[in-house]
N, C-alpha and C positions, 0 to 999 in steps of 0.2 A: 631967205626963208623958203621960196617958192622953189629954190634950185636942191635944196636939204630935205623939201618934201619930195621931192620929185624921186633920190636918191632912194629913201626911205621905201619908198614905191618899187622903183624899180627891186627893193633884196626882198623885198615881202613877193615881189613877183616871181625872182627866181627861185627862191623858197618853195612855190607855190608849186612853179614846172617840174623844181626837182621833185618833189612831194611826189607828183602826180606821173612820173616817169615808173611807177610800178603801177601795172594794170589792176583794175577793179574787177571783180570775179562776181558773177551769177551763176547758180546753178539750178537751174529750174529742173527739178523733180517730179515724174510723175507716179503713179502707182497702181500696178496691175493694169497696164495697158497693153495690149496686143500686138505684137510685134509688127502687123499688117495694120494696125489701125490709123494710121496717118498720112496725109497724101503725099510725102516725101517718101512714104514706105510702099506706096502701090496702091491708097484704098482711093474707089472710087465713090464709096459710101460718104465716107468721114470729111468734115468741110476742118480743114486745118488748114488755111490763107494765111497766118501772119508765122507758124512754125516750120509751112513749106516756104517764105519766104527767106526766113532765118536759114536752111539749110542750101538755100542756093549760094549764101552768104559764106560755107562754114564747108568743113572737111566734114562729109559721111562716113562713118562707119563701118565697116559692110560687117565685122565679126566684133563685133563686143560682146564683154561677157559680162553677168553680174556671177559673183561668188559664192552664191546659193540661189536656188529657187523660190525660199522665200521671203519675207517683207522683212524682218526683224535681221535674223544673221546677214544677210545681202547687205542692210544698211552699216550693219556693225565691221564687215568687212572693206565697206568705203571709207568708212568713217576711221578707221583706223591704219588703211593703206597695205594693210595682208590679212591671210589667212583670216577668219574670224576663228576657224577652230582652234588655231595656234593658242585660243586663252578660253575655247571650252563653249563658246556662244555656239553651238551648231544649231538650233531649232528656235523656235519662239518663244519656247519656254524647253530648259534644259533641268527637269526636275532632281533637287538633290546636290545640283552644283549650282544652278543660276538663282535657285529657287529652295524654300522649304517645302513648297506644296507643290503638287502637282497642276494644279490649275492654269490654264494658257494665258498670257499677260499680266500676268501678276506684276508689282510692283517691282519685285525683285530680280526681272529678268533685264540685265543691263550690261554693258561694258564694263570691266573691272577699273577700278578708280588708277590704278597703278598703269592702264592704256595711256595713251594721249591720241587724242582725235583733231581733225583737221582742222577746229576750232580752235586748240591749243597752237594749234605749229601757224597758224597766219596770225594767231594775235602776239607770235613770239615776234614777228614783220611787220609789228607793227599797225597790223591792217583793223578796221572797224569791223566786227563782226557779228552778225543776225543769223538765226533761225527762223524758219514761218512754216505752218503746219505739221504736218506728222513727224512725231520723233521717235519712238518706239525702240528707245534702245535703253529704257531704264524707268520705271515709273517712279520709283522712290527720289525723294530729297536729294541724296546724297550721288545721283544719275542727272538730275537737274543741266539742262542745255546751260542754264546760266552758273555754272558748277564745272564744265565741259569743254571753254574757251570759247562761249555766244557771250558775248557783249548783252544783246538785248534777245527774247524770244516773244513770239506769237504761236500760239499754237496751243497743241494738246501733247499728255506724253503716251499716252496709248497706241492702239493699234489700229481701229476704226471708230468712226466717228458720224452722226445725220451731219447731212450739210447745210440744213436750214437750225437754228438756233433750236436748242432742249428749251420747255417751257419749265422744268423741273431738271436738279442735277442729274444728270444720267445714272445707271446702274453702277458703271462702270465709269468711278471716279476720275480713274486715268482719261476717259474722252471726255471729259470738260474742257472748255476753251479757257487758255490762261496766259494772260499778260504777264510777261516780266517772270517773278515767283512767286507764286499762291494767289497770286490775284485773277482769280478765278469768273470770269463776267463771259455771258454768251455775248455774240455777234449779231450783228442786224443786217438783215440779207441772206444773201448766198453764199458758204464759204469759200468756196474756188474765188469768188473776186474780191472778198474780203483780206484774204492773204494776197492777192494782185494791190492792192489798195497800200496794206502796211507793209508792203517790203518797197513800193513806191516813197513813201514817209522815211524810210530807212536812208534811200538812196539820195533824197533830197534834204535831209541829214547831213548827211558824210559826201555831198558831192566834190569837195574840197581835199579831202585824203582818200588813199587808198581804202575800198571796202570789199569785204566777203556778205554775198548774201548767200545763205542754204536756203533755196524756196521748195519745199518738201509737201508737194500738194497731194491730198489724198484722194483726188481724181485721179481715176476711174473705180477705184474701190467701192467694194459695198457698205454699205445700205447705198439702192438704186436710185439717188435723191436727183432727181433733174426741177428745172425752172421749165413751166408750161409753154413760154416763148423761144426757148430754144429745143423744146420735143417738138412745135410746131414745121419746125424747118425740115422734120423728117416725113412730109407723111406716108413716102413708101417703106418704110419699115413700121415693126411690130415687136412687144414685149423687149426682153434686156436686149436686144439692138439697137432697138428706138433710145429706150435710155442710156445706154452708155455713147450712141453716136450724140446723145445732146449733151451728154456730161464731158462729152472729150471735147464737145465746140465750146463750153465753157472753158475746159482748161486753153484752149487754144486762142481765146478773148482773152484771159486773165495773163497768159505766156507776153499778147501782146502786149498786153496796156505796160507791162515792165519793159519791154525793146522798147516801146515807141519814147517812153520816159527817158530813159539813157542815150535814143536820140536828141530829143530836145533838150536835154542838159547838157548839150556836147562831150558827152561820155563815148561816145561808140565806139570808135575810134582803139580807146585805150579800156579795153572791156573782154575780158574773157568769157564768152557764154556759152554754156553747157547746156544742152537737154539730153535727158536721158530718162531708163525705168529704173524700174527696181528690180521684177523678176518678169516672167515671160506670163500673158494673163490667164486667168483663170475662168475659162472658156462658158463650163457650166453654171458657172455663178454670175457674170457680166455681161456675156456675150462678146466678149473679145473674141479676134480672129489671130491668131498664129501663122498663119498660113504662109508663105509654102512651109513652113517649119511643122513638125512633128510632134507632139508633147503640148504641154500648158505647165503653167505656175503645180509649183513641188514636185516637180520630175525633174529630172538630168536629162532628158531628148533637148535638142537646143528649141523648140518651143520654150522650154521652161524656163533657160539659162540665157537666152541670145535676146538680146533688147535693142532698139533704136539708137543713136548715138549719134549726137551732133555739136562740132567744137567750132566756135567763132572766135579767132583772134586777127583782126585784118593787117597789125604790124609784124604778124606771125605766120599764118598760113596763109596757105591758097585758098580762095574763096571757091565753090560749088566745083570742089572736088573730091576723091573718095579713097578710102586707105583699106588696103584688103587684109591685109595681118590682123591676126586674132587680138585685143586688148583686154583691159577688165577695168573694171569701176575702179578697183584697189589704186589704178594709174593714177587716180584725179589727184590726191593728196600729195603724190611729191609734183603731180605736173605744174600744179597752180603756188604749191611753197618753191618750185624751182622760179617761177615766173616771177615770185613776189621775191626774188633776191635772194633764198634759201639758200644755204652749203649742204648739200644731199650727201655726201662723204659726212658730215656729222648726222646723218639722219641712221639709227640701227635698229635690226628687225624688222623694217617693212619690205613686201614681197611686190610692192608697185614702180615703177618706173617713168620717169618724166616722159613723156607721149613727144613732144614737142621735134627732136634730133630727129625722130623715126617718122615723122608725119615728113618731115622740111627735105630727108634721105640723105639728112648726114652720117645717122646710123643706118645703114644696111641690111644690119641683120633681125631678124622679128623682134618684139619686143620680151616677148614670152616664146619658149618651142614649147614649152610643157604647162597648161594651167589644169589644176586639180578641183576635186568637190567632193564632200564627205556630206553625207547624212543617217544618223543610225547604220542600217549594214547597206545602204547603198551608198554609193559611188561613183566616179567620173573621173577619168584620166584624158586632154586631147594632148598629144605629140605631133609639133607636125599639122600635117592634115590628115592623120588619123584619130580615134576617137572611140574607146572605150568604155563602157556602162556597165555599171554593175547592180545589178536587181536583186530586188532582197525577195523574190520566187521564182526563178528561172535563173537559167546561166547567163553568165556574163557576153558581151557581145560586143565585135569588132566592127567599126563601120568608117570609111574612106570619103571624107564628106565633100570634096570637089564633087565629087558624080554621084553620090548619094545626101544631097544635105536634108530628106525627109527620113535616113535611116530605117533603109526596109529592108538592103540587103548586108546579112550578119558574114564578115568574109574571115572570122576567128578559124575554121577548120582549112581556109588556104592560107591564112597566115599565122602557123602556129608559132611560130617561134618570136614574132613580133604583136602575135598576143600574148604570150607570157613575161617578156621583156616589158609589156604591158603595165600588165597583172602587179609586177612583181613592184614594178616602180612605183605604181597605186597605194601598195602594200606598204611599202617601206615609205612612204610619207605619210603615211595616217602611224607609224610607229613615233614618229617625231613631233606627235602633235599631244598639247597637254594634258586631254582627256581623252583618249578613244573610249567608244563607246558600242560599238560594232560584236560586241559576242551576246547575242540574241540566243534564248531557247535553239531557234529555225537559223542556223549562221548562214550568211549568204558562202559562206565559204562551201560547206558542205557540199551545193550544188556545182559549183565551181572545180572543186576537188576530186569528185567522184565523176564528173564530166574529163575532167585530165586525165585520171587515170587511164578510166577506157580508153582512151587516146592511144596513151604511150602502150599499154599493152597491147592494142592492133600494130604499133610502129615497130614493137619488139624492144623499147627504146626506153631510155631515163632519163627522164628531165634533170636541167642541169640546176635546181632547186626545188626545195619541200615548199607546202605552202607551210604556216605555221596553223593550227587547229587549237591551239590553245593560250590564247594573251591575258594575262591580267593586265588590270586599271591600275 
């Protein structure tokens, strides 16, 4: 009997190891953080102890990109592994297509149900899968994370949220906190450690199989909500510095308390961990620093576009070392379904690429040469290590970011021909995208147009294409 349980033992064991031969995925989310705000990033302000610890752990980043400047498309195009514009999501609210009304987070600004999101593609693997805090990519029902491929969700579906509990439902139904679906109950506490808490319950859950957690904390976002014990730890700063340096040492307590869990449940090990942003922050509103970067959240300068980025897989990469090729969020969805067993030859229409071959230098060559950005009539083309903008009042502008990465000096008039070759490639990917939306009253072309011309007629010369001045939808 003793020799039959023993047997029994052992296939439930090996069961168990094979189970657990696909790595478990964290992705801890932050939101409108500051490109310089973390001490793996350079600040000397910011106390981030346990996310500088993680990144001595993990491959940095040095060019990540998110795929828009702001919180809702940027999410939409992680979550779906390309373009977001490819299916029309370009803004917060895309009135008329996302939306019937005009109004900014409306219910009906969502991923179209016919997507599949990175939720769907790890529970196809099998994997256990969670959301926790900000979702902002569908308020209505039929956008539901538990609708989406989450297994279970915590969180809100809105955009912004207090992080101490509503004593009443909020205005804005969507930032209610809600269990599961429709069960609707505020939190007790802080929300940064509260989503640290239930994505802890998750893990200790499922420590037994493969799991996905999305931790999508809506720190550093506004409303300026800090705990009076961690503004304490600042007293030389003042106003949204003060609060957002305690709001970020919160998220960076709440970041820990889920590493330190994964160690103690001997997960480490076999644990995929991501931290990353969402867009570049929004300087005037939280007091986030950019710096050395140019721009903030909803521009195309890489202030707005260039976020933090940090990957821990210890069976995987090199620990506290760093990858200079440009990447994009879009990468996370096949890198993590590639990890978790996926056949990426069956994966079609995604514009992301498993990170993993190009971190290890089995692949050589960049992983992107060309990544794109559309918003209304502006624009974004980098090639290369060059980098084109396009402003929807001024001409558009060439900038060489090795030796200019704060983009100050515009080099389109010494490099005409690789501006327009630019231009042109910019152009012709926003024709291939579902919805353009770019022929404004004021068209950013105009300036563009009439800027070339002058051109060519000092050169004496003809460009070897027209722009086009007139697209319909």
């Amino acid at each position: 009997m003793k020799y039959i349980l023993f047997i029994l033992f052992t296939i439930s064991l090996s069961f168990s190891i094979k189970a657990q031969k696909k790595p478990n995925i964290v992705l801890l989310f932050a939101d409108d953080a500051g490109y310089t705000d973390f001490g793996f990033q350079g600040s000397k302000e910011m106390i981030t102890p346990h996310l500088d610890k993680l990144a001595k752990e993990s491959v940095r980043f040095k060019q990540a990109y998110v795929t828009d400047p702001t919180c809702g498309p940027s999410r939409a195009g992680l979550m779906t592994g390309k373009y977001q514009q490819r299916f029309g999501f370009e803004e917060n609210n895309v009135p008329g297509f996302m939306s019937s009304v005009s109004a900014q987070d409306n219910a009906e600004m969502g991923i179209p149900i016919k997507e599949k999101t990175i939720g769907n593609y790890m529970k196809e693997l099998n994997y256990a899968t969670a959301f926790f805090g900000k979702w902002h990519v569908g308020g209505a029902d039929r956008f539901h994370p538990t609708k989406r491929g989450f297994d279970e969700f915590y969180g809100f579906r809105g955009g912004a949220r207090n992080y101490f509990a509503y004593k009443k439902p909020p205005k804005d139904k969507l930032n209610w906190l809600e269990q599961g679906f429709g069960n609707y109950q505020e939190h007790k506490g802080y929300l940064t450690d509260v989503l640290a808490d239930e994505t802890i319950h998750f893990i200790e859950k499922n420590k037994s199989k493969p799991f996905f957690a999305f931790v999508s904390f809506n720190a550093v976002h506004t409303p300026m909500d800090a705990k009076q014990e961690d503004l304490d730890k600042f007293p030389n700063l003042t106003g949204k510095r003060k609060e957002v340096a305690a709001m970020t040492l919160a998220l960076d307590r709440a970041c820990g308390k889920i590493l330190n869990k994964l160690k103690e449940l001997g997960l480490e090990e076999n644990t995929i961990i991501v931290f990353t942003n969402d867009n570049g922050g929004p300087t005037d509103k939280n007091g986030s620093i950019n710096e050395p970067l140019s721009g903030t959240k909803s521009n195309h300068l890489e202030g707005g576009i260039r976020v933090p980025f940090i990957m821990k897989w210890p069976k995987k990469l090199k620990s506290n070392s760093t990858y200079k090729y440009p990447i994009s969020t879009f990468d996370l969805l096949p890198t993590f379904y590639r990890a978790g067993g996926g056949d990426l030859t069956k994966v079609k229409g995604i514009d992301g690429v498993n990170l993993v071959p190009y971190v290890n230098g089995e692949e050589k060559n960049r992983p992107h040469n060309v990544l794109f950005w559309r918003k209304d009539g502006r624009g974004a083309i980098r090639k290369g290590d060059w980098k084109l903008i396009r402003f929807p009042d001024r001409p558009a502008q060439l900038f060489y970011l090795p030796n200019d990465e704060k983009e100050l000096s515009d080099l389109s008039t010494q490099k005409p021909k690789l501006f327009r070759e630019m231009y042109k490639e910019l152009f012709n990917w926003e024709l291939t995208l579902e919805r353009p939306r770019w022929m404004l009253k004021k068209s950013y072309e105009k300036y563009d147009i009439d800027r070339m011309d002058k051109y060519w007629k000092k050169k004496k010369e003809k460009p070897d294409f027209k722009f086009k001045k007139n697209i319909k939808n």
